[in-house]
C-alpha positions as CSV (number, residue, x, y, z in Angstrom):
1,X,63.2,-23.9,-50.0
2,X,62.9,-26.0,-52.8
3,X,66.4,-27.3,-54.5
4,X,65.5,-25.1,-57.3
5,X,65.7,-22.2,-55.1
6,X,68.9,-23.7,-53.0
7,X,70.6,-23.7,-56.4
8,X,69.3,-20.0,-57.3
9,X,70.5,-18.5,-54.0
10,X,74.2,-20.1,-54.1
11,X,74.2,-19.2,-58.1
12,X,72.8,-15.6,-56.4
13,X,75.5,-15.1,-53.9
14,X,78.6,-16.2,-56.3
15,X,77.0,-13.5,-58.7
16,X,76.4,-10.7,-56.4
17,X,79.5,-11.3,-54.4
18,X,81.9,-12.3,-56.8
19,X,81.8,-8.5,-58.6
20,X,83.2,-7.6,-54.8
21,X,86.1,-10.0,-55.1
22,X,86.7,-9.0,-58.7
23,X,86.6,-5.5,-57.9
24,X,89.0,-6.2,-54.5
25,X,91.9,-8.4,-56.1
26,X,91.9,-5.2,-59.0
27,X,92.2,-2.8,-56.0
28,X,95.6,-5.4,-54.7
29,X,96.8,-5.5,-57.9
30,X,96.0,-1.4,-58.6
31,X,96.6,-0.5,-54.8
32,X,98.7,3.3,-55.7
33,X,95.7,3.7,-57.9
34,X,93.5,3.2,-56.2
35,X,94.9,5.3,-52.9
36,X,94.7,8.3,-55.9
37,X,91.3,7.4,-56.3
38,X,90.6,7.9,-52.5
39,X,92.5,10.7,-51.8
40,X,91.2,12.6,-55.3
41,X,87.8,12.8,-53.4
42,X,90.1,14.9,-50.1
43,X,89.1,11.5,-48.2
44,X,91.3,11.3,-44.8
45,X,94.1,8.1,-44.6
46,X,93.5,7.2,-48.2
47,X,96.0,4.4,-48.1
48,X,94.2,2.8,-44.4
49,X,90.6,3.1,-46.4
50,X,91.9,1.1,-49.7
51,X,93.2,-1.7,-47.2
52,X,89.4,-1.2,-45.5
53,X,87.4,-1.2,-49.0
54,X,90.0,-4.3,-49.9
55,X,89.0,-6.5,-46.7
56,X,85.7,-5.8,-46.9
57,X,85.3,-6.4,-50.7
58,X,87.5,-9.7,-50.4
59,X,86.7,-10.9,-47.5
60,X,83.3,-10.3,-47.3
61,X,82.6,-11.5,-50.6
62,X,84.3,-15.0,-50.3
63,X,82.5,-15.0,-47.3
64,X,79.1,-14.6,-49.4
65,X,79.5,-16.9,-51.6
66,X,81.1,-19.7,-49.3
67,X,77.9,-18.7,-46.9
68,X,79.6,-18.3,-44.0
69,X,78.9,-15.5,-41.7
70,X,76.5,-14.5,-44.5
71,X,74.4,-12.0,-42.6
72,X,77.2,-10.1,-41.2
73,X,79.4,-10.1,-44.4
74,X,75.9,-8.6,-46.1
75,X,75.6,-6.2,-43.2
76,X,79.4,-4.9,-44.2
77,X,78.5,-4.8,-47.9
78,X,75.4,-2.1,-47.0
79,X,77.3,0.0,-44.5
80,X,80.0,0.1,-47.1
81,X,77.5,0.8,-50.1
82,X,75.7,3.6,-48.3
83,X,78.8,5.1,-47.5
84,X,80.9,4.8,-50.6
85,X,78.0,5.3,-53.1
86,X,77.3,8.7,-53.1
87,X,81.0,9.7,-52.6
88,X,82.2,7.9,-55.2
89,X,79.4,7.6,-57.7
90,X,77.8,11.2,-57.1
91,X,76.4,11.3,-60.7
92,X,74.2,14.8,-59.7
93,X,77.9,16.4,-58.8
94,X,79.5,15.6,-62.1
95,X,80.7,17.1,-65.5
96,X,78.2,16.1,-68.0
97,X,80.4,14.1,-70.1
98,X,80.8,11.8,-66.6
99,X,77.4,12.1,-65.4
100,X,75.6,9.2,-67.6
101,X,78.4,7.1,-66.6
102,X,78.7,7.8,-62.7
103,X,74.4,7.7,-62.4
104,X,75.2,3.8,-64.1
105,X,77.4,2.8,-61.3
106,X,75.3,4.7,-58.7
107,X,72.2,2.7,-59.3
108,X,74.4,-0.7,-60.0
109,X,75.4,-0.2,-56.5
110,X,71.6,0.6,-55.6
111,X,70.9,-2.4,-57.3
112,X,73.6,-4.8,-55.1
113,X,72.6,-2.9,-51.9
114,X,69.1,-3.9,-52.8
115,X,70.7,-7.7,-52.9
116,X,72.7,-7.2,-50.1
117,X,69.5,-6.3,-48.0
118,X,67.6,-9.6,-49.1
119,X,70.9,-11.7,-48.1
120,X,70.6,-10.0,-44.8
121,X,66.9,-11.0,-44.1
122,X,66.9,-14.3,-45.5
123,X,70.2,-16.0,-45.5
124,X,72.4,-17.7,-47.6
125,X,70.0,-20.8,-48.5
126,X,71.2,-24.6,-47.7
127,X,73.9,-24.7,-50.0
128,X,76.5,-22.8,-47.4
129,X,78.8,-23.4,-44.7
130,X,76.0,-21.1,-42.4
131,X,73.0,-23.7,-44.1
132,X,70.3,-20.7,-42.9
């Protein structure tokens, strides 16, 4: 890598993963929403899988863009997208007035799995605590 692309794939990783972090602290500060959330889609232990989706979104993602542990914090982020996607952002399941909207966050998360995979097979870059 050249340090053009050293500085692309840290800018990358605070990008992709700082939506997570975002998106976990809301979930901290929102927590009895967000169990409704979970538990409006008959989900099992809806309070146990907002702590999950809050450890893996926080943690993971300051572990993304710090580069440590990169490839296994990316790993979690897939797992977790090809689960939570279609449960949550099942546009083809919902009323019409919801369905442009839900089809926008289905493919947003398409789109961060797709980053999520390229993290996975080539690493954080040189700026990162993992320097792959």
């Amino acid at each position: 890598m050249n340090g053009q692309n050293d500085w692309a794939a840290l800018l990358g990783r605070i990008l992709l993963a700082g939506t997570f972090v975002f998106s976990g602290f809301l979930k901290i500060n929102g927590f009895e929403d967000t169990v409704g959330y979970i538990a409006d889609k008959a989900l099992p232990l809806p309070q146990v899988l907002a702590v999950i989706a809050i450890v893996i979104e926080c943690g993971g993602g300051l572990a993304i863009i710090a580069g440590w542990k990169t490839r296994w914090a990316a790993m979690a982020f897939i797992v977790f997208l090809i689960v939570i996607t279609p449960i949550f952002h099942g546009y083809w399941a919902s009323p019409p007035d919801q369905m442009m909207d839900q089809q926008a966050h289905f493919m947003k998360n398409v789109a961060i799995l797709g980053g999520s995979l390229l993290l996975l097979a080539f690493g954080p870059g040189r700026y990162s605590v993992d320097k792959a």
